[in-house]
Structure formats: structure tokens, C-alpha cells
C-alpha positions as CSV (number, residue, x, y, z in Angstrom):
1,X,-15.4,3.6,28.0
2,X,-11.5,3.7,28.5
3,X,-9.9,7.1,29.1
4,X,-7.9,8.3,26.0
5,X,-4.3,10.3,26.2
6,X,-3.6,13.6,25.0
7,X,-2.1,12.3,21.9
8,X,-5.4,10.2,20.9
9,X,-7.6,12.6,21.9
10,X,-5.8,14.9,19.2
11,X,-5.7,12.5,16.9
12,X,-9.8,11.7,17.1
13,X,-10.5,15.3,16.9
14,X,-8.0,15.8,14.0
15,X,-10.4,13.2,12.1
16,X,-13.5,14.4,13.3
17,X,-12.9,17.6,12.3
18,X,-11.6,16.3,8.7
19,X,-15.2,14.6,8.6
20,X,-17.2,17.8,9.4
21,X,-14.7,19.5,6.9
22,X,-14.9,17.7,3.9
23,X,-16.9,14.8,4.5
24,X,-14.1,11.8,4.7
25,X,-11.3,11.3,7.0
26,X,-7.8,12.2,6.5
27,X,-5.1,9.7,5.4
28,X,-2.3,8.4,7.5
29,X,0.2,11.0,6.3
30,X,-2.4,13.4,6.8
31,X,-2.9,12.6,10.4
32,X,1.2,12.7,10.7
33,X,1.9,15.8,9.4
34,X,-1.1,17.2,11.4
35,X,-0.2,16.3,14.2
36,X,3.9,15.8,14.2
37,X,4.2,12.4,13.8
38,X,6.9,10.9,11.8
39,X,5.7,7.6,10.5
40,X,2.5,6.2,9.7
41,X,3.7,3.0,11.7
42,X,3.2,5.5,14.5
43,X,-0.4,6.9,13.5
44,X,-1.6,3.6,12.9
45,X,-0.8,2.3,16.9
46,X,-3.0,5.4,17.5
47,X,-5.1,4.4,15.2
48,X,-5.6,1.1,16.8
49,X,-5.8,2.3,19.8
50,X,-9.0,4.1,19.2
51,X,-10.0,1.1,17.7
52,X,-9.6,-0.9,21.0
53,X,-11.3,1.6,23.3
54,X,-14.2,1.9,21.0
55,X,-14.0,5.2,19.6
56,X,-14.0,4.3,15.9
57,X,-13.6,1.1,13.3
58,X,-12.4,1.3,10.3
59,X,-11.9,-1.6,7.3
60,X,-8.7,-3.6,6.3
61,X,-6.2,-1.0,8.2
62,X,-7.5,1.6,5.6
63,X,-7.6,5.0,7.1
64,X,-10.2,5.9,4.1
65,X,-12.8,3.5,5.6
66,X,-12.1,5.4,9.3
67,X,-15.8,5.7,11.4
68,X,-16.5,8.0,14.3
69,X,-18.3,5.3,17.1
70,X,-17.3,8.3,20.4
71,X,-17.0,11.6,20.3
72,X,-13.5,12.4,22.3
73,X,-15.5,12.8,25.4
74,X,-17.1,9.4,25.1
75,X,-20.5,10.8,26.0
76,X,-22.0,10.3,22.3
77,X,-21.9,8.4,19.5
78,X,-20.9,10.5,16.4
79,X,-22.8,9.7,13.4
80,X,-21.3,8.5,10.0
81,X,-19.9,10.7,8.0
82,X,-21.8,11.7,4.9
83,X,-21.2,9.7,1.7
84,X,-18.0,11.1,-0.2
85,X,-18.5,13.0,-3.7
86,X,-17.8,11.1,-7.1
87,X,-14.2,12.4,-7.6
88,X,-13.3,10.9,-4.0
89,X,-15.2,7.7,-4.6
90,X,-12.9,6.9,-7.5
91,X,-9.5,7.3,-5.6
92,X,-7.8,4.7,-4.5
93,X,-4.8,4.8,-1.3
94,X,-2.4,2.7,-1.9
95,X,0.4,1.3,0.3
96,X,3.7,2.4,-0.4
97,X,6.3,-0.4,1.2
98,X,10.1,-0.8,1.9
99,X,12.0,-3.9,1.5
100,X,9.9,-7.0,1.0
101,X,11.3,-10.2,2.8
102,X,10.2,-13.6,1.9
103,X,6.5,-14.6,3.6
104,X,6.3,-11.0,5.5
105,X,3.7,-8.9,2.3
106,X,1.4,-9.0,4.0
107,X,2.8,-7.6,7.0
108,X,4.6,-4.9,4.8
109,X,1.1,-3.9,3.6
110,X,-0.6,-3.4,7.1
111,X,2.5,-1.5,7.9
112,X,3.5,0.8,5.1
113,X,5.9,3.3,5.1
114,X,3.9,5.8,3.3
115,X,0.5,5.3,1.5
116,X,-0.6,7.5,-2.1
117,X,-3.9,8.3,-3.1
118,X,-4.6,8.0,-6.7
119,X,-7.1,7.7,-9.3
120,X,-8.4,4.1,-9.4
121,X,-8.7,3.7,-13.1
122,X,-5.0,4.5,-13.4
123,X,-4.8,0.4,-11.7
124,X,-7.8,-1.2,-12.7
125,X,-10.2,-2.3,-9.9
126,X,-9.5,-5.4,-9.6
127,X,-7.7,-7.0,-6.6
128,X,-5.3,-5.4,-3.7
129,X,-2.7,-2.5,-5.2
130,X,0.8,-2.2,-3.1
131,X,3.3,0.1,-4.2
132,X,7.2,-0.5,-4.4
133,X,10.3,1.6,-5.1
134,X,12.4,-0.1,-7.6
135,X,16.2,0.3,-7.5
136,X,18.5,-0.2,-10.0
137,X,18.5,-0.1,-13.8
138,X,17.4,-3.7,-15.0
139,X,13.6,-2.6,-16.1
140,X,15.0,0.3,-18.2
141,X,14.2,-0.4,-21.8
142,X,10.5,-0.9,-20.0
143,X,10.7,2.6,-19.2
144,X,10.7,1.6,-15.5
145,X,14.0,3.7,-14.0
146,X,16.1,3.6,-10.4
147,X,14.0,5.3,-8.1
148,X,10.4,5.4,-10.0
149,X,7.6,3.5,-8.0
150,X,5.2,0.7,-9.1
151,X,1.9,-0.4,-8.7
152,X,1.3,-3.6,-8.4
153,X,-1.8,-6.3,-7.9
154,X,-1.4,-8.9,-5.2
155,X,-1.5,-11.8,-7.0
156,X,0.5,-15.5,-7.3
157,X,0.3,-16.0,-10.7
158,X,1.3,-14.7,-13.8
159,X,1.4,-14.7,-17.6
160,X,3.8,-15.2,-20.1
161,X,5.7,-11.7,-20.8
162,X,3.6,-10.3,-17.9
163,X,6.3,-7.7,-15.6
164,X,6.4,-9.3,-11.8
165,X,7.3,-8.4,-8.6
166,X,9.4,-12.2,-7.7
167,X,11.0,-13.0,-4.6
168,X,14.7,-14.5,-5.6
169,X,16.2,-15.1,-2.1
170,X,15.1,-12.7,-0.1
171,X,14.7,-9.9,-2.0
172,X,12.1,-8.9,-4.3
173,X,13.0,-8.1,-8.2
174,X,10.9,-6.2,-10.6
175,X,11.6,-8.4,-14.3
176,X,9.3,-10.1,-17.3
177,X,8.1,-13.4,-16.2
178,X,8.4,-16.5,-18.7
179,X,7.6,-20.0,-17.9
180,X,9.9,-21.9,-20.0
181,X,10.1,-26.0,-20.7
182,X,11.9,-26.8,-17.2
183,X,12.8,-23.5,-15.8
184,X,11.2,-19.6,-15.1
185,X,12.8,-16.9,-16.8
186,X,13.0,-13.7,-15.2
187,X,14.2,-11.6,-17.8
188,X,15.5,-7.8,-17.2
189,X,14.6,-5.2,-19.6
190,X,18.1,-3.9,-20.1
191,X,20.5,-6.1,-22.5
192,X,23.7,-5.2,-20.4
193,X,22.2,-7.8,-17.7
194,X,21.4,-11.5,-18.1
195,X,18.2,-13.3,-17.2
196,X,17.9,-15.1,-13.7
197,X,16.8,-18.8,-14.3
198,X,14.9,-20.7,-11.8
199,X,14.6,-24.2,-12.2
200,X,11.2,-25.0,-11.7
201,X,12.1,-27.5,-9.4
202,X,13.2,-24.9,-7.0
203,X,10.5,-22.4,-7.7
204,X,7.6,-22.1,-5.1
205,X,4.1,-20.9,-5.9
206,X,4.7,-17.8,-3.2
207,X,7.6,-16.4,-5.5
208,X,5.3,-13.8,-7.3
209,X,4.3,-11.0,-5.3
210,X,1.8,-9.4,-8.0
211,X,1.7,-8.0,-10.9
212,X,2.7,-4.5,-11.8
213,X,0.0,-2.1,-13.6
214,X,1.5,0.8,-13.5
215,X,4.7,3.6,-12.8
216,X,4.9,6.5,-11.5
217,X,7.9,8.8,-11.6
218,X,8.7,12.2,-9.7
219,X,9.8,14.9,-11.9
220,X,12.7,17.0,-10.3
């Protein structure tokens, strides 16, 4: 069993002791502020760390699904931590990412720059949920403002009126998605600011992101 550093070592018996706690592991920002660690790109190279030396597995780079395998002495295995309660069961952490460049999602997701844990029925359950901040005003009459976040299922398809996250460039755009006769429509929800038309010629199947299914706003 490979040796582990200080900072691992605190950061398996930060979880560990979250386990005996309160029956599930922390989440990444829990594990940062814990243990001083800015960004959860930096908890999750500890993370995987652990992972490579054997100490614990987790699922899909979800800190939710973290298991003990080694105590922080290496000497035992730990056993698996006791099922979590109802009200824990039914929340969901979701990824919260920064800009979104063409073919990198995925990437984005595995590295978030924060995560949120909420309620899953507030997104359906259904699918993979990623978070975005929008900017600017253009999904306003949607009641979707500059600086709220939204939820949105992974998907590459979409329906008719159905509010998107597209790649136009190489930036992603929250707008209403229509498929019209020879072109898409991505129409904004403010009628200060014109549609962007896509010939369908030029549009590739990659070009929706997901679906959004919900909003959430801070209230200052």
C-alpha cells in the first residue's frame, strides 16, 4: 500500500470522520472548506489520489458515492458506510460549471467549479443535471435574470419551444429552441434582442448542451 502525504491523510480522515458522523461523506466544498482548499479542482486530485493508492472508490467523480477501502494507516479495510436516511437519498449534487467551450462538457462536468446539493424532485430524475450561470439579460421575460443559475439535463435534442443550453461559436447561450423549415431559431426571451438563425445546414447535432429544468436565484 502506497504511503499517503500529510494533506491526504487529512483529507481521508476528514471523510471518515464525516462517515462515522452522519453516515455519508462530505461534498467537495465540504472537504475544501475543511481543510483550506480553494477549489474543488484541487480536492478532487486528492481525491484521485486516494483513489490510485487504494484507499477508497467512489462513482462517476461524485463525492456522494465516496467509499472507505483503508483506513489512513493502511492496516484495515474500513467498512461501508451505513445506508443514508430518506431526506439524503433524495438530494441530488449537482455540478456547477464555468464557461463551456465547444466538445470540452464533459470535461467541465468532471471538473466543476463548485457543485450544489438539492432536492432531486426540484429536476426530475431523469438523466445527468449540470448547472450554469447565465449572463446577460436575453432570457428575462422567462424570468431567467443576469446572474441566476440553471439546471440543466445533458441531452442533444430538443423540442419545439423547449429553453436550451446551444453552443453558437464557442460560447454557450441559454434561448428557446425552434426548428423552423430550413433553419433553427434560437429565440431570446427579451424583445429588445433578435433571434440567432442557424441555417440547418451549418447546425451540428452536438450544438445542444441540455435542456434547462430549472432556476435558481440568490436573494441579496
Amino acid at each position: 500500500m502506497q504511503k499517503l502525504t500529510e494533506r491526504q491523510r487529512a483529507v481521508l480522515s476528514f471523510i471518515s470522520a464525516s462517515i462515522d458522523e452522519r453516515g455519508y461523506p462530505p461534498t467537495l466544498r465540504e472537504i475544501g472548506n475543511h481543510l483550506g482548499i480553494k477549489s474543488t479542482n484541487g480536492v478532487n486530485d486528492h481525491l484521485r489520489a486516494l483513489e490510485r493508492k487504494g484507499y477508497l472508490t467512489r462513482e462517476d467523480m461524485k463525492s456522494r458515492t465516496l467509499r472507505l477501502v483503508r483506513s489512513a494507516d493502511g492496516s484495515s479495510s474500513a467498512p461501508p458506510p451505513p445506508e443514508p436516511d430518506n431526506d439524503v437519498a433524495d438530494m441530488i449534487e449537482i455540478p456547477i460549471l464555468g464557461r463551456v467551450a465547444a466538445g470540452l462538457l464533459q470535461e467541465a462536468i468532471q471538473h466543476p467549479e463548485d457543485t450544489v446539493r438539492i432536492d432531486r424532485m426540484l429536476v426530475g430524475r431523469g438523466g445527468d443535471v449540470f448547472g450554469l450561470r447565465i449572463v446577460g439579460e436575453s432570457m428575462i421575460d422567462a424570468g431567467i435574470h443576469d446572474g441566476d443559475y440553471v439546471f440543466v439535463r445533458k441531452q442533444l435534442t430538443a423540442g419545439r419551444g423547449d429553453i436550451v443550453i446551444a453552443l453558437v461559436g464557442d460560447e454557450a447561450t441559454c434561448k428557446y429552441f425552434f426548428s423552423e423549415r430550413d433553419h433553427i431559431r434560437l429565440q431570446p426571451a427579451n424583445e429588445t434582442m433578435a433571434p440567432i438563425l442557424i441555417p440547418k445546414t451549418d447546425w451540428r447535432g452536438t450544438q445542444i448542451l441540455g435542456v434547462v429544468v430549472g432556476v435558481y436565484r440568490r436573494l441579496h
